[in-house]
C-alpha positions in Angstrom: -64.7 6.7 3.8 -63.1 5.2 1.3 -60.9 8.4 0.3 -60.5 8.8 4.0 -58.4 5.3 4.3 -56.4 6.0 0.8 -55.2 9.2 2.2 -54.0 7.5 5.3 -52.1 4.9 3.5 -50.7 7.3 1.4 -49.4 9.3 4.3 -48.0 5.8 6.2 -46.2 4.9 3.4 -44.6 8.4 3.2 -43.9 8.6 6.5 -41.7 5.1 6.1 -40.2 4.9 2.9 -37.1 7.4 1.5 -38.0 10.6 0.1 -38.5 10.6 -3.5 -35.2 10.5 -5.0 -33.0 10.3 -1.9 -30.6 6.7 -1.6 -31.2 4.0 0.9 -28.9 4.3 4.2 -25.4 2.5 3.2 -24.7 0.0 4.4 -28.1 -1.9 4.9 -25.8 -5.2 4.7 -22.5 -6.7 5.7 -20.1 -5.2 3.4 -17.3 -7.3 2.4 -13.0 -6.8 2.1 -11.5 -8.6 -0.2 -7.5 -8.7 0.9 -4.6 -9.5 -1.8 -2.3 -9.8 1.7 -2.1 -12.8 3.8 -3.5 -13.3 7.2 -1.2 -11.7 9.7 0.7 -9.5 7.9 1.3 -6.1 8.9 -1.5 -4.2 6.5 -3.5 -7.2 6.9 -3.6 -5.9 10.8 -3.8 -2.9 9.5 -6.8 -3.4 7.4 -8.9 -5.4 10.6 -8.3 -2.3 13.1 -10.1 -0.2 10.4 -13.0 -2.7 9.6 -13.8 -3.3 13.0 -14.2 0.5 13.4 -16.7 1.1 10.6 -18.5 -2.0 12.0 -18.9 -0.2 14.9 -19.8 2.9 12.8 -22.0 1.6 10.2 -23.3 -1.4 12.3 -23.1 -3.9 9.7 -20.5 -6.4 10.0 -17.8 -5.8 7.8 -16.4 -9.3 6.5 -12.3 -9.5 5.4 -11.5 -12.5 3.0 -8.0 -12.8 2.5 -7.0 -13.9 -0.8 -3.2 -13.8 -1.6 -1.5 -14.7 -4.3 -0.6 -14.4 -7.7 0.6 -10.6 -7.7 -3.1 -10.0 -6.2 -5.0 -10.9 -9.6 -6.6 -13.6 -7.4 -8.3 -11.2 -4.5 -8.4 -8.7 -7.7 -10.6 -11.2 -10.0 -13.4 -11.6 -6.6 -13.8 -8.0 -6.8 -14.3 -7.9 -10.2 -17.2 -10.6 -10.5 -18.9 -8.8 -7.8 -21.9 -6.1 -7.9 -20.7 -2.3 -8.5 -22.9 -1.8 -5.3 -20.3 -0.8 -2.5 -20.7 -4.2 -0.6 -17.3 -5.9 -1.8 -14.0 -3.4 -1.8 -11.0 -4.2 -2.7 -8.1 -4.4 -0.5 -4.9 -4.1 -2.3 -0.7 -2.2 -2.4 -1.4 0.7 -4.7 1.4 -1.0 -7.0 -1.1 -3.6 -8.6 -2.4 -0.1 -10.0 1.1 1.5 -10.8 3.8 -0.7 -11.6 2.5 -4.5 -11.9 0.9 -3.3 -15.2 3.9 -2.2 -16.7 5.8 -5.9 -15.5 3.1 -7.8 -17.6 2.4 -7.9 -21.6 -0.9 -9.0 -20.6 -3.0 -8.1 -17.7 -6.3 -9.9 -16.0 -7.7 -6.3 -15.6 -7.5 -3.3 -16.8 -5.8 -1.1 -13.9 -7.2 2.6 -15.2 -10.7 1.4 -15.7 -11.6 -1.8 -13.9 -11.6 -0.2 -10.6 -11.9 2.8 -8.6 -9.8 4.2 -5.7 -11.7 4.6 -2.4 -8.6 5.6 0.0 -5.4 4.7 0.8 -5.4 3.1 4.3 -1.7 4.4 5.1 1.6 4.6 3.6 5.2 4.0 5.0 8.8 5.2 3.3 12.0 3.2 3.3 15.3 2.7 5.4 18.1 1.7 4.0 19.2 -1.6 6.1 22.3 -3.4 6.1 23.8 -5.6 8.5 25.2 -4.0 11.9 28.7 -5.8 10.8 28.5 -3.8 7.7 31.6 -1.9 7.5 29.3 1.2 5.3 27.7 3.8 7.2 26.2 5.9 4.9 24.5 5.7 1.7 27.3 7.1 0.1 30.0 4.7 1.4 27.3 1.7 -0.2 26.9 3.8 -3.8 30.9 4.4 -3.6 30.8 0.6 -3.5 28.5 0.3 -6.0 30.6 2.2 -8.2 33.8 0.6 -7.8 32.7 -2.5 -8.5 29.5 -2.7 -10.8 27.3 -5.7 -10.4 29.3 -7.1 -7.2 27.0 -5.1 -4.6 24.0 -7.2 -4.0 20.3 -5.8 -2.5 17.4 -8.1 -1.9 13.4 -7.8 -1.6 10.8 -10.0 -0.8 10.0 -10.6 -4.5 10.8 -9.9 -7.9 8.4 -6.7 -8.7 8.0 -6.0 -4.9 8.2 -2.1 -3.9 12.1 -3.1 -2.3 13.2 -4.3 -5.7 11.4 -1.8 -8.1 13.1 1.2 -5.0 16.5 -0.5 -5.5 16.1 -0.4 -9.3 15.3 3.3 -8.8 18.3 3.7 -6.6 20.3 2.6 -9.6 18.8 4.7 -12.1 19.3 8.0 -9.5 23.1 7.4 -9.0 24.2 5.7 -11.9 25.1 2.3 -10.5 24.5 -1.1 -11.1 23.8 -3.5 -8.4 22.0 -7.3 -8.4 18.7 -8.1 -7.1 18.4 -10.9 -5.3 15.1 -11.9 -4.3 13.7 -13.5 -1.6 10.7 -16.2 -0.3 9.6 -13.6 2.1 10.0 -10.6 3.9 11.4 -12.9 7.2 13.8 -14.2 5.1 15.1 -11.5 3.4 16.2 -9.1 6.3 17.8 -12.4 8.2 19.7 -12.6 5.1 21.1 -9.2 5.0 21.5 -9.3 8.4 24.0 -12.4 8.5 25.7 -10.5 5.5 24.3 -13.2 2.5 23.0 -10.1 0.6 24.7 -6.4 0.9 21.3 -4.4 1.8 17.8 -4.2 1.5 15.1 -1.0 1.9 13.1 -2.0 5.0 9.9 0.0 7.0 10.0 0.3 10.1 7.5 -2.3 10.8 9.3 -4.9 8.5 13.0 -4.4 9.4 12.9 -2.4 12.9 13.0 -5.5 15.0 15.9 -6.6 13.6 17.4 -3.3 13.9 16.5 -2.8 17.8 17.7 -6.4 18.6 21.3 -4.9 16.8 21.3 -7.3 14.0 20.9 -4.6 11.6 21.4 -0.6 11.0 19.8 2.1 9.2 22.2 4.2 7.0 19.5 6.1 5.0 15.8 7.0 5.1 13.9 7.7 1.5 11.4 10.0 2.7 11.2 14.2 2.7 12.1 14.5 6.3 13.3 12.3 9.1 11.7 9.8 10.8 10.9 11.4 14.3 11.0 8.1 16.1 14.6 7.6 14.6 15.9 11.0 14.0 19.8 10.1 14.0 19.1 8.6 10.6 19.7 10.8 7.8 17.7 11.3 4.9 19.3 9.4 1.7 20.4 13.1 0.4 21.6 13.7 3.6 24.1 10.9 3.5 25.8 10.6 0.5 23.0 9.7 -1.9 21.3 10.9 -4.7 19.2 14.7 -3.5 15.4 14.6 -2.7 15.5 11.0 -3.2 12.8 9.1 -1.8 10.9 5.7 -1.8 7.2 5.4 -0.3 4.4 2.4 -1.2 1.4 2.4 -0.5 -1.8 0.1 0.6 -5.7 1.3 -0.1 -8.9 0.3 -0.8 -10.8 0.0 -4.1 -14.0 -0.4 -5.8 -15.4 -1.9 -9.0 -15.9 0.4 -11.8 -19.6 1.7 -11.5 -19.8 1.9 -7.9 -22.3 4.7 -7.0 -19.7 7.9 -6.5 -21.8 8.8 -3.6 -21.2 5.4 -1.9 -17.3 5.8 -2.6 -16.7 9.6 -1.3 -19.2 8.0 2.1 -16.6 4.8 2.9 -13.6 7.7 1.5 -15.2 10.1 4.6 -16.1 7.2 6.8 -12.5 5.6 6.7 -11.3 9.1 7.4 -13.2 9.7 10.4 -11.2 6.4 11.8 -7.9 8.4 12.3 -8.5 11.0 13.9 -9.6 8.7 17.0 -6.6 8.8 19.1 -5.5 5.2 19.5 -5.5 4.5 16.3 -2.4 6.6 15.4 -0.3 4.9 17.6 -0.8 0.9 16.0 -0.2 2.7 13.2 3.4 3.8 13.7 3.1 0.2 15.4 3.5 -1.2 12.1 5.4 1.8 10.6 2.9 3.3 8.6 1.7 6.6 8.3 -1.8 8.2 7.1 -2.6 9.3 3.8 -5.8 10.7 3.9 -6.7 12.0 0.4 -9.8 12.1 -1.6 -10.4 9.8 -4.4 -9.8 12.1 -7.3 -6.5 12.7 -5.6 -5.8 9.0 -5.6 -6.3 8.7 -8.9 -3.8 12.1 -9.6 -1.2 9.9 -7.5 -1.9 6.7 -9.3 -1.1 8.4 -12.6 2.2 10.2 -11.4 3.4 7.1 -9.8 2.7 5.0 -13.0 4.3 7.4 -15.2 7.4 6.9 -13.1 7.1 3.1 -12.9 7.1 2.9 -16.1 10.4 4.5 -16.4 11.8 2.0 -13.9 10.6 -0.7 -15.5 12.0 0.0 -19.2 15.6 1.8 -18.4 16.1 -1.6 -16.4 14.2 -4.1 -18.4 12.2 -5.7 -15.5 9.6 -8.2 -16.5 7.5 -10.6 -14.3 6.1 -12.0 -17.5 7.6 -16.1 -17.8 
């Protein structure tokens, strides 16, 4: 009798635990976010649409905690204190991983081995914007300006180290000018400046400088990316226009992971993230904001990660940029 009862255990317990050497469902818990962006920005809104949906998916709750600030070392040094255990990611632009590290001597983490890439949540290129009052019309006429009178043309961004000012550094480098930065509080700020004409130009997304542009306050005279934008197709590329050939400008946003999270729990959120975009309404609050997918595997994000630092690191040498006091 005895035996009889063991072997019954023995065969309940199988029947209700995980096979021998298979992982526990993900997530069994709320997961967390941890954002470096503020409440209401535009990946911010970005990065709620696409936790609400693996909510729904995982049915866990998954928890955003927006931590802005200090170049995103803030929401960056959270993550870090947390479990390698895929319940707190990292939300974060792909430049506190290829160009802040080259801005600092010395850096509260370690960008190659402190964290992992998950997936980039979307990606967006850059207009060039200046006001509609702007006598240039191409990116041509602004370099030919640029030229003639070196240091004189001015371009703002919505900080110093920001994609807009390391793109307008790059700008320089492709076409031999030399213009001045002038930066900016924020992004609000900065495009109402160029608009009333206190600051020559700016690089702008769609999301971030189209309203200004559809109210008529301010025109497009050059998009960085490979091809033109379909939802404004009179714009012409930057090589199109007078500027430097194939050049183009694109930043990113993603999410991350502490080192030692399980690779099986990052290529899950990787696929599960995925799975998000291809449901049809999401597409269209994406070009809302004036982003675009960018649906790669981690290995590939950390092939991009390394290209795009390599050519940071250019930037940031030929024109002696620094965020360091």
């Amino acid at each position: 009798m005895k035996k009889t009862i063991t072997a019954a255990a023995a065969a309940f317990m199988l029947a209700n635990t995980p096979a021998f050497g298979q992982a526990p469902k993900y997530p069994a818990k709320p997961v967390r976010i941890v954002s470096a962006f503020s409440t209401g920005s535009g990946a911010d809104a970005m990065l709620r649409i696409v936790a609400d949906r693996l909510s729904k998916s995982w049915g866990q709750a998954v928890v955003v905690e927006n931590k802005p600030g200090g170049t995103g070392f803030i929401a960056a040094a959270d993550v870090m204190r947390s479990p390698a255990d895929g319940y707190t990611l990292f939300h974060a632009d792909g430049l506190n991983f290829t160009a802040v590290p080259h801005l600092y001597k010395k850096m509260p983490y370690d960008a190659q081995k402190d964290f992992v890439p998950v997936i980039p949540l979307h990606h967006s290129n850059f207009f060039i914007a200046v006001s509609s009052q702007s006598k240039w019309n191409s990116a041509g006429d602004l370099l030919a300006a640029a030229k003639a009178a070196p240091g004189r043309v001015t371009y703002g961004s919505w900080q110093i180290g920001s994609v807009a000012h390391l793109a307008g550094a790059a700008l320089e480098t492709a076409s031999g000018t030399h213009m001045t930065h002038v930066p900016f509080k924020d992004v609000g700020q900065l495009y109402a400046s160029v608009a009333n004409g206190d600051v020559d130009w700016a690089f702008g997304t769609p999301g971030s400088a189209g309203p200004l542009q559809q109210a008529g306050k301010l025109k497009f005279i050059g998009w960085a990316g490979t091809e033109r934008l379909a939802a404004y197709p009179d714009v012409p590329l930057v090589g199109e226009s007078g500027g430097p050939a194939g050049f183009q400008v694109s930043g990113w946003v993603g999410l991350f992971a502490p080192a030692g999270t399980p690779r099986a729990l990052v290529d899950q959120v990787n696929r599960d993230v995925a799975a998000i975009y291809s449901q049809a309404d999401v597409p269209p609050k994406m070009i809302q904001f004036g982003y675009m997918p960018l649906l790669i595997k981690p290995q590939e994000v950390s092939a991009l990660i390394r290209k795009e630092s390599e050519a940071y690191a250019k930037i940031v040498k030929e024109n002696n940029l620094t965020l360091d006091q």
